[in-house]
C-alpha positions in Angstrom: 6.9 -7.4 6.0 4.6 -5.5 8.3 1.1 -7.3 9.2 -1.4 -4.8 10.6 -3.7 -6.8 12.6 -5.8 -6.6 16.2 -6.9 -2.5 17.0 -4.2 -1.5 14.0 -5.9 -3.1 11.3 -9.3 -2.0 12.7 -8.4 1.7 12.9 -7.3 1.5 9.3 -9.9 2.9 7.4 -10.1 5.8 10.1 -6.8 7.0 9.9 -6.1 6.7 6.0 -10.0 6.3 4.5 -10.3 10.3 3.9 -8.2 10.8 1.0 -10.0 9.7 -2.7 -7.4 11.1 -4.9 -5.5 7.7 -5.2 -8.8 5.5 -5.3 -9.9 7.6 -8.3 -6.6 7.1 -10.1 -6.6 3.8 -9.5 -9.5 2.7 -10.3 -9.2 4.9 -13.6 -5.8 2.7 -14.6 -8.4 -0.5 -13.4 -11.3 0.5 -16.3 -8.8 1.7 -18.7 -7.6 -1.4 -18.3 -10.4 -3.4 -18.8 -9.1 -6.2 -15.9 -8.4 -8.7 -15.1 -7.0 -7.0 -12.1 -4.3 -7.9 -9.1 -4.2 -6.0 -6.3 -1.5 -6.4 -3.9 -1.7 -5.3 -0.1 -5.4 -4.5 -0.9 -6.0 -4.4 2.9 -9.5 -3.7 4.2 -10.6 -3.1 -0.1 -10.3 1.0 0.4 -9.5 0.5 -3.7 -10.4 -3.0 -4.2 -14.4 -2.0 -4.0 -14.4 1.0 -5.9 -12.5 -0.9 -8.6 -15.5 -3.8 -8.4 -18.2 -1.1 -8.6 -17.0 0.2 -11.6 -17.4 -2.9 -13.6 -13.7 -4.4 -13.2 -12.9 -7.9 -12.0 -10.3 -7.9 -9.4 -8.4 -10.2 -7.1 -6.8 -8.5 -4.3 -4.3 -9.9 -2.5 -3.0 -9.2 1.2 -0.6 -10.7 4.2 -2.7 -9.6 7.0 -6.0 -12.0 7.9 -7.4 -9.2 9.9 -7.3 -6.8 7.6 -9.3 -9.2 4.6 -11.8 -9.9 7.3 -12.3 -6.2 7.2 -12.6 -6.1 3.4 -15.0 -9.9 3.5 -16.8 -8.3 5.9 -17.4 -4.6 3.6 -18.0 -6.9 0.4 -20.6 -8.7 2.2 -22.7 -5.6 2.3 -22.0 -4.6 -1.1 -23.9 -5.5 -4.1 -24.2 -8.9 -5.5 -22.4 -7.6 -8.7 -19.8 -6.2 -7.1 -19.5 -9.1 -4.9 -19.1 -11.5 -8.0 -16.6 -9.2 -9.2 -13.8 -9.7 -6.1 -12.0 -12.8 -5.3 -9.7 -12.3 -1.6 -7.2 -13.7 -1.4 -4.6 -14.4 1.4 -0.8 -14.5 0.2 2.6 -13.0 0.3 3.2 -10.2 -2.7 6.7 -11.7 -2.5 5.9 -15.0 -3.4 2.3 -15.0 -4.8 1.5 -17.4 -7.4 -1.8 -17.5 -8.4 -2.6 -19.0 -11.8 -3.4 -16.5 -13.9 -2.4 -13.2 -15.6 -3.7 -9.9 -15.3 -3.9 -6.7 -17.4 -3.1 -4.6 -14.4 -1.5 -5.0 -11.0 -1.1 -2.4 -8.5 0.0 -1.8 -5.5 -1.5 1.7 -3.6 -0.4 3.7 -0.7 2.9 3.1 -0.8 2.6 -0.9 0.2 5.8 -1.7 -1.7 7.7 0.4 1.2 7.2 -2.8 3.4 9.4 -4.9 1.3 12.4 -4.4 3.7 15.9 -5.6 1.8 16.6 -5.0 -2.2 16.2 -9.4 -2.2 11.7 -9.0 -1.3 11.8 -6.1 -3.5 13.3 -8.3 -6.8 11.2 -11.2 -5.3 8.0 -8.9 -5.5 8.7 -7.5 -8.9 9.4 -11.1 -11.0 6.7 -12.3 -9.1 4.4 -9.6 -10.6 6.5 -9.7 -14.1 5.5 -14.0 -14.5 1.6 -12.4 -13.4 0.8 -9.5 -16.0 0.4 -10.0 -19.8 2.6 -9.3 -22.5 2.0 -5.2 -22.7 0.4 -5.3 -19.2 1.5 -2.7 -16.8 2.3 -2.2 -13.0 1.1 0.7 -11.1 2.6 1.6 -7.6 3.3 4.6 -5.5 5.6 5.1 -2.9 7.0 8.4 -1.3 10.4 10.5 -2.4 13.0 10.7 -0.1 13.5 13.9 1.4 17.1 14.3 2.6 16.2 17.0 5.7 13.8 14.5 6.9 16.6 12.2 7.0 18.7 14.1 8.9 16.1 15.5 11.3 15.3 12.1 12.2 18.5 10.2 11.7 19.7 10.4 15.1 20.1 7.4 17.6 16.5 8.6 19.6 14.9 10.0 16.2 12.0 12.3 16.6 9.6 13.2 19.6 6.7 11.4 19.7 3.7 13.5 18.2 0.2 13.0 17.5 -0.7 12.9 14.4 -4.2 12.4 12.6 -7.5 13.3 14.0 -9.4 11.9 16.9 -10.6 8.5 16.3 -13.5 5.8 17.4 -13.3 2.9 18.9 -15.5 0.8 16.9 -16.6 -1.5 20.0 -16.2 0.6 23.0 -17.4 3.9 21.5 -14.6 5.4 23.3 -11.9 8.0 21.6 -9.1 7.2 20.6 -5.4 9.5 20.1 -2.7 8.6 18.0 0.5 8.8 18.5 3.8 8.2 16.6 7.8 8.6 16.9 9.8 8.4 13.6 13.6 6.9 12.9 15.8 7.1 10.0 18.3 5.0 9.6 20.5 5.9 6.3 22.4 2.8 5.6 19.6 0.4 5.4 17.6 2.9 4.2 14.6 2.5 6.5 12.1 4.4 8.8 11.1 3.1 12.0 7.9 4.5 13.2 6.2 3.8 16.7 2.3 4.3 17.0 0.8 4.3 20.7 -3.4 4.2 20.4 -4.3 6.1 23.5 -8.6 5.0 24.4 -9.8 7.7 26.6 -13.2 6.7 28.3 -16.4 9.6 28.7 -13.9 10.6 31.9 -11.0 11.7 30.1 -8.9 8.8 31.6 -6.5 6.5 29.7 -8.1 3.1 29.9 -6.0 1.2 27.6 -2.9 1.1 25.4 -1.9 0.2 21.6 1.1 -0.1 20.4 1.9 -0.9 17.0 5.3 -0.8 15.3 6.4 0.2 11.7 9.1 -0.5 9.8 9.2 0.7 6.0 12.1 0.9 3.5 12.4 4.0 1.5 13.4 4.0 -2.5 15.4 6.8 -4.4 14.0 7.7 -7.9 16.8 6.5 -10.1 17.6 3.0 -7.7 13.6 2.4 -8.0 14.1 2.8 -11.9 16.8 0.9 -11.4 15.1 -2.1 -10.0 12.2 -2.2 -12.5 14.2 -1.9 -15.5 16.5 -4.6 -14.0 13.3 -7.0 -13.4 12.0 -6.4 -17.0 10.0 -4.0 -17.0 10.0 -0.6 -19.5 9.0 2.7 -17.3 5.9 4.2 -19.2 5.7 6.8 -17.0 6.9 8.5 -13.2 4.4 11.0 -12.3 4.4 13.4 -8.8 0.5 13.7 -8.1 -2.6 12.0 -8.9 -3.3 14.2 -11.7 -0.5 12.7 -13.4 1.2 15.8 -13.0 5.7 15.9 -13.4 7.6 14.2 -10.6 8.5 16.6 -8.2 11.2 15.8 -5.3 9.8 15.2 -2.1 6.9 14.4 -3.4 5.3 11.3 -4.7 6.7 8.5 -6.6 3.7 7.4 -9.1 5.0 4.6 -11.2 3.5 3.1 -14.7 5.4 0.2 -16.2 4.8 -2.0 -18.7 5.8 -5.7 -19.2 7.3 -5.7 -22.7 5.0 -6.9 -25.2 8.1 -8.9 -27.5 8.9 -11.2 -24.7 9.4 -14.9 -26.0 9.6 -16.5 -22.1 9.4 -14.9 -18.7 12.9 -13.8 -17.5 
């Protein structure tokens, strides 16, 4: 599994913070709910927070220590209620095992995706089973395949490396920072290799230093990601394309709801 840490994890918030569509939906699944509730990869608490603020207790869960000092360091400013609502925790999604059961458990922005072989991904998903309640459900999203991406990229060089995402800060230094990233398919395994350089630029225009950060994520088809629920126990409540809750679309977004059966006698 990948394990942002150092300039990567401290960029974070900068390069995916903007959007608010996914931390709305989540944190509506989170109050209609009514929590407990797990959040795996919870990163720097983008969703974890907003969850907290509106009245839901929630552990969140995540690999990287650089990335919780982040989030420790956020829920220290915030509120004391929200503060007492939040328990971090440190911890593998693969092999969690935390005590307790939970209403919901999600896992945003496509986190699954760094479960790299079919094994972490079953290891993941009865790990999350043996935490929810009977009738408690798992939310994730993760992208769709798209098959002339694929190609495009599939080669043995991939793609040119391209800047992507807007200018960025360097929280200590002050300095600019560019992004830039080269993308590989590789069809058999089914995963993309991506290769971020962080460029800082000083007041002078010149390159003073140099971040590079690797990425390796493993992409899901619709029907093999039903697939692996269904085989792990779980009954699809619904697949939807956007954060509206709108129809899968492919291409798009895969927005899973599943539910842990409620008739269960033992965990499987």
């Amino acid at each position: 599994m990948h394990e942002y840490h150092g300039l990567d994890a401290v960029l974070y918030d900068q390069l995916y913070g903007g959007g608010e569509e996914d931390v709305d939906f989540y944190t509506e699944l989170a109050t209609e709910s009514g929590g407990p509730v797990l959040e795996l990869a919870c990163g720097t608490g983008r969703i974890t927070l907003p969850v907290a603020r509106a009245g839901i207790e929630i552990v969140g869960l995540d690999l990287s220590t650089d990335m919780l000092a982040i989030a420790r360091e956020k829920l220290g400013a915030a509120a004391q209620d929200v503060r007492s609502r939040v328990h971090l925790v440190q911890g593998d999604m693969r092999d969690v095992d935390l005590g307790q059961r939970f209403r919901l458990i999600m896992i945003p922005f496509r986190a699954f995706l760094h479960l790299l072989t079919p094994e972490d991904e079953h290891k993941a998903l009865r790990a999350i089973h043996r935490h929810l309640v009977p009738g408690g459900c798992l939310a994730l999203n993760i992208f769709d395949p798209r098959l002339d991406l694929i190609a495009a990229h599939g080669g043995p060089l991939g793609s040119a490396i391209m800047r992507f995402g807007d200018a960025l800060t360097h929280p200590e230094t002050g300095n600019r920072i560019l992004a830039y990233s080269t993308r590989r398919y590789d069809p058999e395994r089914q995963l993309v290799d991506e290769y971020r350089v962080f460029e800082e630029i000083d007041g002078e225009g010149r390159v003073v230093d140099k971040h590079y950060a690797p990425l390796t994520l493993r992409y899901i088809y619709r029907y093999e990601m039903q697939y692996l629920l269904e085989r792990c126990g779980f009954e699809i409540e619904a697949l939807w394309g956007d954060w509206q809750r709108g129809p899968f679309r492919y291409g798009g977004e895969q927005i899973w709801l599943v539910r842990r059966p409620t008739d269960e006698v033992r965990d499987a």
